[in-house]
PALORO-334065 format. One record per residue: residue in one letter; z, y, x of N, C-alpha, C in turn. Coordinates in steps of 0.2 Angstrom, whole numbers, plus 5000, padded with zeros to 4 digits. Example, Ala and Ser with C-alpha at 12.3 -4.5 7.8 and 13.67 -1.06 7.14 Angstrom:
<sites>
A503949725066503949785062503949845066;S503549895064503649955068503950005064;
</sites>
This chain:
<sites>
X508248994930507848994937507248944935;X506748974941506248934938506248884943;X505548804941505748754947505048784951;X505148794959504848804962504048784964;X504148744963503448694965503048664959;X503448694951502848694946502748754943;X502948824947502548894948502348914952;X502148864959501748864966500848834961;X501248784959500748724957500148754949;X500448804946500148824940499748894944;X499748894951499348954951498748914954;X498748854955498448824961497548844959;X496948834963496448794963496048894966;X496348914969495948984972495848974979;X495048974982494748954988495348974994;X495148934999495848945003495048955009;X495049035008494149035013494549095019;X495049085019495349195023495649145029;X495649165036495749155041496249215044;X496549185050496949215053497049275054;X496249305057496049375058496049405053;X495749365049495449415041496049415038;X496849385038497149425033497549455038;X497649475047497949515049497349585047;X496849595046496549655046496449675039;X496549635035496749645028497249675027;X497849635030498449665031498549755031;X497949745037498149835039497549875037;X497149825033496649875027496949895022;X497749865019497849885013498549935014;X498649925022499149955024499050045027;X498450035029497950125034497550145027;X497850185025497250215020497550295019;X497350325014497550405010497950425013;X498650375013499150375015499550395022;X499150385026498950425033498550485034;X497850455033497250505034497550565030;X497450555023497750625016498450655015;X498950575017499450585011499850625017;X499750615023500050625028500050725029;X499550755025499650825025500350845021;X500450805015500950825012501650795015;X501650745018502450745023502350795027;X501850795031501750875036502150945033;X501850945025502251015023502851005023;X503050945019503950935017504250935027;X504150915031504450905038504150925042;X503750975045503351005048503650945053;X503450955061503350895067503950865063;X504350855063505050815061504550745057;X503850755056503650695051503750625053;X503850655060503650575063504350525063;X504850585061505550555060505650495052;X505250535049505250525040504750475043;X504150455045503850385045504050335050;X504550355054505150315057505450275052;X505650305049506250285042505750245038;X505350275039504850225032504550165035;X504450165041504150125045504850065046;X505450075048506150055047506049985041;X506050025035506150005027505849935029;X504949955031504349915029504349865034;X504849855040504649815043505149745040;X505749795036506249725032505949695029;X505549735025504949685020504649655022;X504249665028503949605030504349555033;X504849545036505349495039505449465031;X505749495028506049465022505349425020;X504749445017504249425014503749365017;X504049355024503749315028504149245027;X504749255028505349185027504949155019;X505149195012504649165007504049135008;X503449185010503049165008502849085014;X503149085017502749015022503048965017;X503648995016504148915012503648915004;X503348975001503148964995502249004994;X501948984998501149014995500948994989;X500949064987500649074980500349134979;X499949164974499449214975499949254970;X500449234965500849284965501449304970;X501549274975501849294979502649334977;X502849394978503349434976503649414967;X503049414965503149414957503449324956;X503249284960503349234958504149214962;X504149254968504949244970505449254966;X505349324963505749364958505849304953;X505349264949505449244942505749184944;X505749164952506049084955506949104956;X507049154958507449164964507949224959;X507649254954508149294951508149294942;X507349284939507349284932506849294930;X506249214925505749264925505549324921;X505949354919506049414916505849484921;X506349464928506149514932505449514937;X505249424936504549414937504149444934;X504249444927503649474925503649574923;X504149594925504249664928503849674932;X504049654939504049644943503149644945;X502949604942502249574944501749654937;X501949684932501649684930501849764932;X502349794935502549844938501849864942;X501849814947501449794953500749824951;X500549774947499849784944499649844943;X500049874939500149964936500350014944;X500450004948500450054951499950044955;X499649984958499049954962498449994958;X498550004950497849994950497950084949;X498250114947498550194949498350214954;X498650184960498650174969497750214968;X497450144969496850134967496250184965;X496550204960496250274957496350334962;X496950344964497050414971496850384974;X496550334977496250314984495250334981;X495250314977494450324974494350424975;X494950444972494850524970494950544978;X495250514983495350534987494450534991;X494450484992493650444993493050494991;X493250514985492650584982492950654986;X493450664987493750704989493350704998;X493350665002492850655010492050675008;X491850645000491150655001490950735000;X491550774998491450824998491450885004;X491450845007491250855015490550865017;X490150815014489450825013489150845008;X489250825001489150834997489450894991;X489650944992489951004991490051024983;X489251004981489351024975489250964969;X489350904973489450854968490250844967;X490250844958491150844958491250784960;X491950774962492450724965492650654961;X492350664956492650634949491950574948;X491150604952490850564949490850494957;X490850534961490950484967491650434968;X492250454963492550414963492750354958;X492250374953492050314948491550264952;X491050294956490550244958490650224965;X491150214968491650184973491850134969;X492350164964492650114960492350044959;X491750074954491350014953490949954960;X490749984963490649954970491349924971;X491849934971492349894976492549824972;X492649854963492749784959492049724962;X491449764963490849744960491049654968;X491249684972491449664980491949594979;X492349604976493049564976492749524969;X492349554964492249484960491649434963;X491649434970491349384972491749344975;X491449284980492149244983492549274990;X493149244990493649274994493549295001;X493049235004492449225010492249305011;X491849315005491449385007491849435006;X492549435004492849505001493349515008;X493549445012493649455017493349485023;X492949455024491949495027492249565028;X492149585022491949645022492649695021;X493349665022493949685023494049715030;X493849645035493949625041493449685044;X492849715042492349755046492549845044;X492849825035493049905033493649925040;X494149875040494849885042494649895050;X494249875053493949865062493749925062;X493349945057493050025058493650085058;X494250065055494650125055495150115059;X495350075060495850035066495550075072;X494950035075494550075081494550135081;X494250195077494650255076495150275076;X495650255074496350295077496450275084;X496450195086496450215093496150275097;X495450275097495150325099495250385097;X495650405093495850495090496550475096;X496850415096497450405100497550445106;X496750395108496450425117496350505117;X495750515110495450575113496250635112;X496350625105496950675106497450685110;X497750615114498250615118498150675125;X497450635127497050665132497050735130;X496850765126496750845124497550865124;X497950835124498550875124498750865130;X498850815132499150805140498650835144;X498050855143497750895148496950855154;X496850815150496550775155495850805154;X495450795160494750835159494750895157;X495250925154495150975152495851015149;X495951085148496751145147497051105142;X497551095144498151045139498251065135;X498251065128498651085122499051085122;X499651045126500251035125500851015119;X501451015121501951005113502251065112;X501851125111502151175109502251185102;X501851145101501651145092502351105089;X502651075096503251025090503851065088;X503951115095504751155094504451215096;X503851235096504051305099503651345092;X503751335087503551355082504051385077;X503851445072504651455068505051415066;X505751385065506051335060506051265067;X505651265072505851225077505251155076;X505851105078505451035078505651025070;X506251045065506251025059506351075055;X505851135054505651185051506151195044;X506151135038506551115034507151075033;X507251055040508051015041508050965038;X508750925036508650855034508350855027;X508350895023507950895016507250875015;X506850945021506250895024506050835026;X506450815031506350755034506350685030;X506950705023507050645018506450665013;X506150725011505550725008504950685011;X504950685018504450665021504450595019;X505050555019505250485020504650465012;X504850485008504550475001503550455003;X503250505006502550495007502550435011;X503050435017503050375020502950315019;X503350315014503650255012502750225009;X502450285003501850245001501450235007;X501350285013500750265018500850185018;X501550145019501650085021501450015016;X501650045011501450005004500749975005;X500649925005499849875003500249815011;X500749835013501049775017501249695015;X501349695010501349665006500849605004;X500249635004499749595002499649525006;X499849535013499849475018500149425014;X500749435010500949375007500649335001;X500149384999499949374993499149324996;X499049345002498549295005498749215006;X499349225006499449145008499149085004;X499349114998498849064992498049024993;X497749074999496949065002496949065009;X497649045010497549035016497448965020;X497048945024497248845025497748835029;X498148885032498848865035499448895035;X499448945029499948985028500748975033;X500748925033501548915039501148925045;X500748955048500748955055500349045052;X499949045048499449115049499949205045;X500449165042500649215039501249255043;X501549215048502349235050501749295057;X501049255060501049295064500549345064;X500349335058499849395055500349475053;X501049455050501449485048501949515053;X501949495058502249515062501949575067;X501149555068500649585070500549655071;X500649635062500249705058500949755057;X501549725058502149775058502149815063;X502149795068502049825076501449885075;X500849845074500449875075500349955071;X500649935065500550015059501050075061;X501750035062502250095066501850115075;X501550085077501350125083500550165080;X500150155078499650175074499850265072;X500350235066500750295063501050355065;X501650315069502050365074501550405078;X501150375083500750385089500450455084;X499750435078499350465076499750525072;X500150525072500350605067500750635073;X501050595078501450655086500650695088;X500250665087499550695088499150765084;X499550745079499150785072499650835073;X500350815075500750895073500850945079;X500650895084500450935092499850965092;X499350945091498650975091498751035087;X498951055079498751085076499251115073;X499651185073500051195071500351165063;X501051145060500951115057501051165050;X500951225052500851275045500151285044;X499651235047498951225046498851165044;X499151135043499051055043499451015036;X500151055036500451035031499951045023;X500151035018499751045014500251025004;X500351054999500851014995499850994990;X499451014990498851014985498350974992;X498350934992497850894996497050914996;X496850935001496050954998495750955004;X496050925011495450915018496250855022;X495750805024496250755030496350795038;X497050805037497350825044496950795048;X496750765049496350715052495650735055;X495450775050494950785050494750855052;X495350895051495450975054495550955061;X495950915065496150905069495350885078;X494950855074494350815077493850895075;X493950935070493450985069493851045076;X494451055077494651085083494451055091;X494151005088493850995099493551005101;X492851035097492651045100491950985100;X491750945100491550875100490950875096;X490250885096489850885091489950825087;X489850835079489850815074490450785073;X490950795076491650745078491750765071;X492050795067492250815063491950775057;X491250775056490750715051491150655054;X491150635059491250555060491750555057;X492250575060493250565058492950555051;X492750605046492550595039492350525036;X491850515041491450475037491950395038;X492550395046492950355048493550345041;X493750435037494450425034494150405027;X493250405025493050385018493150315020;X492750285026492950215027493650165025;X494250205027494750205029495150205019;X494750235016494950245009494650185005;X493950165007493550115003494050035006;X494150055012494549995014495149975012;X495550025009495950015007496050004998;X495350024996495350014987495149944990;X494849924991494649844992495149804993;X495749814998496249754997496549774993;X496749824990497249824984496949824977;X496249824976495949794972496049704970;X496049684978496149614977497049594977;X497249634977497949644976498249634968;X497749664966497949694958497549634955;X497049604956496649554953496949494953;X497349454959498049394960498649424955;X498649474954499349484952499249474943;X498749514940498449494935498349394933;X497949374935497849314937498649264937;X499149294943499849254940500249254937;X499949334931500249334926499849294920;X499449274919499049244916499149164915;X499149154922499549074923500149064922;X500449104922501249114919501349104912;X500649134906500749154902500949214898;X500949274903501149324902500549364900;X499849324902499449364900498749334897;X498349354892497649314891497549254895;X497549214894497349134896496749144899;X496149194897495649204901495749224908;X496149274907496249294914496449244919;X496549204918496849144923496349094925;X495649094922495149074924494849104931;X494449054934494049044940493449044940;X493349094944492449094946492349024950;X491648994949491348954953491548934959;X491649014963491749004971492549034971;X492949014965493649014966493949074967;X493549124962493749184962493949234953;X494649244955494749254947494549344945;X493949294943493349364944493549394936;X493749384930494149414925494649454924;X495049424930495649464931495449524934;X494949534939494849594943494449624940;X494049604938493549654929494149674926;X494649654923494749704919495449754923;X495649744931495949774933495449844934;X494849834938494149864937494349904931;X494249904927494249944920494950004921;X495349984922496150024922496050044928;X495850034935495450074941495050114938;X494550124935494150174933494550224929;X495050204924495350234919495650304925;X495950264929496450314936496150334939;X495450334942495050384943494750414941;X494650414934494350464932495050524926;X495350514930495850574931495650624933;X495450624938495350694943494550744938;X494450684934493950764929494250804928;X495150804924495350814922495850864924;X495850854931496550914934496550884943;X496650964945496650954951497250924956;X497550924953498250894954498250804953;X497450764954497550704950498050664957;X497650664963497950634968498750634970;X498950684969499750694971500050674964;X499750674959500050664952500050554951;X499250534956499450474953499850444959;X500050474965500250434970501050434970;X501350494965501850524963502250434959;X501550424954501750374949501850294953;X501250284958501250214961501550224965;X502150274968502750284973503250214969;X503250254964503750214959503850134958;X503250134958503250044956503250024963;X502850054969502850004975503750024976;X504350064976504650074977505250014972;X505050014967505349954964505149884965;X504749854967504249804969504649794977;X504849844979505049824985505849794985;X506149844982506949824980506849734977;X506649724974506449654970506449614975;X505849634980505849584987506449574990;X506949624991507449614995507749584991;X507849584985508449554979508249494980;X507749464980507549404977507649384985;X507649394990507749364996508349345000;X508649394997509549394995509649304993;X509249314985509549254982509149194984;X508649214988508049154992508749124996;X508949165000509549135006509949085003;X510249134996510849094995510749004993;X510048984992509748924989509548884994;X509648945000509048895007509248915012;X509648855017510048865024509648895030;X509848935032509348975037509148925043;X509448875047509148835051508648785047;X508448765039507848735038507248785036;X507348835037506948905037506448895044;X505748875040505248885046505048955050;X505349015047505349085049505949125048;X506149135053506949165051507049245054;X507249295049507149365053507849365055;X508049415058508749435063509049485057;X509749485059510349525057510249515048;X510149455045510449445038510849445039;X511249485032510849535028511049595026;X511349615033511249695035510649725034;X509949705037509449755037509249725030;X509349685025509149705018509649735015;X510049755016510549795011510449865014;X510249885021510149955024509549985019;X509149915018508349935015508449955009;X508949915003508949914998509150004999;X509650015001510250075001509750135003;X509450115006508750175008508250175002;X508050114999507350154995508050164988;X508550144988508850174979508950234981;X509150274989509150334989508350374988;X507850354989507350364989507150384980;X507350344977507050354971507550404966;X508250394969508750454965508350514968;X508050534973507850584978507150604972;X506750554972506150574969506450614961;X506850564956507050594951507250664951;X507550664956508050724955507450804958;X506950784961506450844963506150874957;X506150904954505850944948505350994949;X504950974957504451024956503850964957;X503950884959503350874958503350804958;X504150774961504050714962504350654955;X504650704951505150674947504550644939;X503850664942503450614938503450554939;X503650514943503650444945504250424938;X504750474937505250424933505350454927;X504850514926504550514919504050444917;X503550434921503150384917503650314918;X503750304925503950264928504650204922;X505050254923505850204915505450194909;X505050234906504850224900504350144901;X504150144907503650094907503950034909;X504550034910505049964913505149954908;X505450004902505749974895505049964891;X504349974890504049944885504049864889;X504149864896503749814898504449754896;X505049774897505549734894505349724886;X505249764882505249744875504549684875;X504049704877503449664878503749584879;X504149584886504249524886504749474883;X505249514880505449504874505049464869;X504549504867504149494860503549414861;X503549424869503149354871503649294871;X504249304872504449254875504749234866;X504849274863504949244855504249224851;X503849224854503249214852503149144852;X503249124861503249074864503748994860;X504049024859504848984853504648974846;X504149014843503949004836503448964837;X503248954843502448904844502548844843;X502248794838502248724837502048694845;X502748634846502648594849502048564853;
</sites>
């Protein structure tokens, strides 16, 4: 086990410039992305209206994690955050899995949220390929995060407002359009009065759907990873995190009971992603240029999201570096306290992952298939490591304490390990996650094998 407060202390010296607001809407900049706007067509195919059940379940999981992730991180702010509980709390062996797992799927993640993002501009832009708009997104986003944490927040805080606001408002306008107000009610026929009913696919669908879900919810996490830059992480993280769970299961729920009422959902579903439900949904009102705004709202909604999980992937690098685990450059400091090396070279392997989509139309559902995986094991580790957080630490000296330990982590754990047998076992599209996904646990075990013997032959 590691000593707690000389792995808190080896990450130290990163601007503590992010505010209460700025990491609740971080929070839900890295949490509203693709993953609703895009990804949400494909839960729609797997569980036509039943979807809202499947991001029930997801929603369920994601609220463990943040109750769990909130007791750690007030007790331990650190910029590796999860990675660092892992390597305190259970091995740093599994730390550095863990952390470099992260990395790898963020910056995957990353790449489907850029191909995504050229995927909107082809809205306007029709006959510019998708591939070149998502490399020069790319570049802009690192260009953004290797300044200081002040302006990365800025400009988190105003992406995440702009798309926040819009779902409320698609909330209003759509609710309004079905329940009838001003105007002929669309009604809920679209939910059960369609063939196959309200679960068209039955409980198979419903638990396919769980799988998208669960990514929509992934970049929840990143609140804790703020705590490092935060000036008072025991008071801004337990209610920024609490905030933002409320607020994404009402967002979620609400906005897809809208999407699957408004628009039948053998219109909307989709397994090859190529228009956001979203955006078919605001082009049926009716509404001059509604269907451009929603657009130019789900691109926002996409760039806000490479943005936090950019600076996601950049801390994560960074506590791998300070650990050791990686180039000693990369654990360097900008000026204004920003580990501007680590996010350059995460920059590089983001462009690597979008510049997929040259390559094959399938790149979107192909990388989100892979970063399912890692954010899927990244989470399991959270709840492990919180497990053995408790066993070290009396729940009445816990400045933040969540309800019913340690049922709701064991329901959580038991949920996402069915989730990942689930992904393996689909052999038409999901069981890429654990083709790329075991090979990559086992170099990363031998890797760290080969360091830590490296580390033992070093003179004194």
């Amino acid at each position: 086990m590691g000593d707690e407060d000389a792995i808190i202390e080896r990450e130290a010296g990163l601007s503590k410039g992010l505010t209460r607001a700025q990491i609740t809407m971080i929070g839900l900049g890295g949490a509203i992305g693709t993953g609703l706007f895009m990804g949400s067509g494909i839960a729609i195919g797997y569980a036509g209206p039943a979807v809202v059940v499947s991001y029930a379940i997801a929603a369920f999981i994601a609220v463990v994690i943040v109750l769990s992730l909130s007791e750690m991180a007030v007790m331990h702010p650190a910029a590796g955050s999860f990675g660092v509980y892992a390597e305190t709390y259970l091995s740093p062996w599994i730390g550095f899995l863990v952390r470099y797992t992260y990395w790898f799927a963020q910056v995957i993640a990353i790449g489907g949220e850029a191909v995504a993002a050229g995927t909107y501009m082809g809205f306007w832009f029709p006959g510019v390929p998708v591939w070149v708009w998502a490399i020069a997104f790319a570049v802009g986003i690192v260009f953004i995060n290797s300044r200081s944490v002040k302006n990365f927040g800025t400009f988190e805080y105003w992406f995440a407002t702009i798309k926040v606001t819009a779902i409320l408002l698609f909330i209003v306008l759509g609710g309004a359009a079905i329940l009838g107000v001003g105007q002929a009610a669309v009604g809920f026929h679209n939910l059960t009065g369609l063939p196959g009913g309200f679960a068209p696919h039955g409980l198979k669908g419903i638990w396919m759907g769980v799988i998208m879900g669960i990514f929509s919810f992934t970049g929840i996490e990143l609140i804790a990873v703020t705590s490092a830059e935060t000036p008072d992480p025991k008071a801004a993280i337990p209610a920024a995190l609490r905030s933002m769970a409320l607020r994404l299961g009402l967002f979620y729920l609400l906005a897809l009971t809208i999407v699957v009422s408004f628009i039948p959902w053998t219109d909307t579903g989709a397994k090859i992603v190529e228009q956001s439900p979203f955006v078919r949904v605001f082009a049926h009102t009716g509404v001059p240029y509604a269907a451009g705004v929603m657009n130019f709202v789900v691109l926002t909604a996409a760039l806000s999201s490479m943005n936090a999980n950019t600076y996601l992937a950049g801390r994560m690098l960074f506590s791998l570096s300070r650990g050791d685990y990686a180039p000693r450059r990369l654990g360097r400091l900008s000026a204004a306290g920003a580990p501007t090396a680590a996010i350059v070279v995460s920059g590089a392997a983001i462009l690597a992952a979008a510049a997929l989509s040259r390559f094959t139309p399938l790149a979107y559902n192909d990388l989100f298939g892979v970063a399912t995986f890692g954010a899927i094991f990244t989470w399991m580790t959270i709840l492990f490591s919180h497990l053995a957080f408790r066993r070290r630490n009396r729940a009445e000296d816990l400045p933040v304490r969540m309800p019913f330990f340690p049922w709701m982590q064991i329901a959580g754990l038991v949920l996402l390990a069915a989730i990942l047998i689930t992904m393996g076992l689909d052999t038409e599209f999901w069981n890429i996650s654990w083709i790329v996904g075991a090979p990559w646990l086992v170099l990363l075990s031998l890797a760290y094998v080969l360091l830590r013997r490296g580390h033992r032959v070093q003179p004194a």
